[in-house]
Every structure is written in C-alpha cells, then in structure tokens.
N, C-alpha and C positions, 0 to 999 in steps of 0.2 A: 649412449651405450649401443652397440651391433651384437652382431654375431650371425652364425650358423648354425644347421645343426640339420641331424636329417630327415630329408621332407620338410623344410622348415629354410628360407633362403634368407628369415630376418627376424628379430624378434616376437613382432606380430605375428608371424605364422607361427613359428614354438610357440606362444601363449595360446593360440588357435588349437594348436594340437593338445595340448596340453588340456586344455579345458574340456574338448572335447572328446576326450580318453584317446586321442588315436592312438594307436599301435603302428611307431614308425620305423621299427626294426623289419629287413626284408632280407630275404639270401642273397648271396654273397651276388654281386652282378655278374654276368660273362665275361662283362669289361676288364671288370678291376683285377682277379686272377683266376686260372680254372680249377676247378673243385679237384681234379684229376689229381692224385700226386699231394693231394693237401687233405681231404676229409675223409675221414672214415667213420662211419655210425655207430659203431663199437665203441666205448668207450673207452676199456681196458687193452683193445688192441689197436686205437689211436695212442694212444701212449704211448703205447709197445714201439710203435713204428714212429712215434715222434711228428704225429700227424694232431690236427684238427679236430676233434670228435662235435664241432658246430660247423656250422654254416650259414652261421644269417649274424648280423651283425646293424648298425645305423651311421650309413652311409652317407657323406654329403657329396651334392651335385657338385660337379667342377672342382673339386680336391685340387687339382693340377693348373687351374687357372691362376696365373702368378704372372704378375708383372714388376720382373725385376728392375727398370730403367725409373718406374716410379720409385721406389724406393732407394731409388742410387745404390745396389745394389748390382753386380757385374752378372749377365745371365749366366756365366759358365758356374759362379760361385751360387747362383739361386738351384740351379740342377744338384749340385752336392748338399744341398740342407735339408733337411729331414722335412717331409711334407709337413706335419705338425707345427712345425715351425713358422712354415710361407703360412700357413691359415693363421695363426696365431696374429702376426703383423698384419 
C-alpha cells in the first residue's frame, strides 16, 4: 500500500503525523494560487461574492509531478485530467 498526503510523502510519515498529533493543514501556498480575488474573511460576504471565506487547507508536495510516458499515457492527454486523478494512479 502508498500514498500521500500532506506533510506526509508516504505512509510512514502520515502514521508519524498522525501519532504525533501534528497539525498538517497550512494556508494556501503563494504557489498554488493567490488569496487575491479568492478569500474573503467574512463569511457572509464570501458568499456574497462567491469567494472563499478559508484559506488554509492540506496540501501535497508535488501535486503536478506526473509522468505520463510511464503510464502510457500521451502528455498532452495527462495536462487535460483532473490532478486528483494523476495522484490517484
């Protein structure tokens, strides 16, 4: 059995975390998208505006690292699938 997860690059590190209470939830990276245009603190007027009212969430490292030639899989067809999907395989 594998996996991810975040803070966590294998199972033994999520059992690691786990045991050890961490708290592996963090705000949202710079990377992944900007707060700008997405979060509002408000709750009632995130809504309003069809925004975010969080900003932290559990993140995994490398989300986007996918190698479609291993999986005989065409790279142009790996770019259109839903990232959930490439971690998943």
């Amino acid at each position: 059995m594998s996996g991810r997860y975040p803070q966590a690059d294998n199972l033994h590190e999520y059992w690691e975390n786990l045991k050890g209470g961490r708290n592996c939830i963090t705000e949202i990276p710079a990377e992944r998208w900007p707060l700008e245009g997405f979060f509002h603190p408000d709750t009632d007027a995130a809504v309003a505006q069809g925004k975010s009212y969080t900003k932290w969430g559990g993140f995994v490292k490398d989300f986007s690292a996918f190698d479609p030639k291993f999986f005989n899989i065409a790279p142009r067809e790996a770019l259109n699938m839903d990232p959930q999907e490439r971690l998943f395989i």
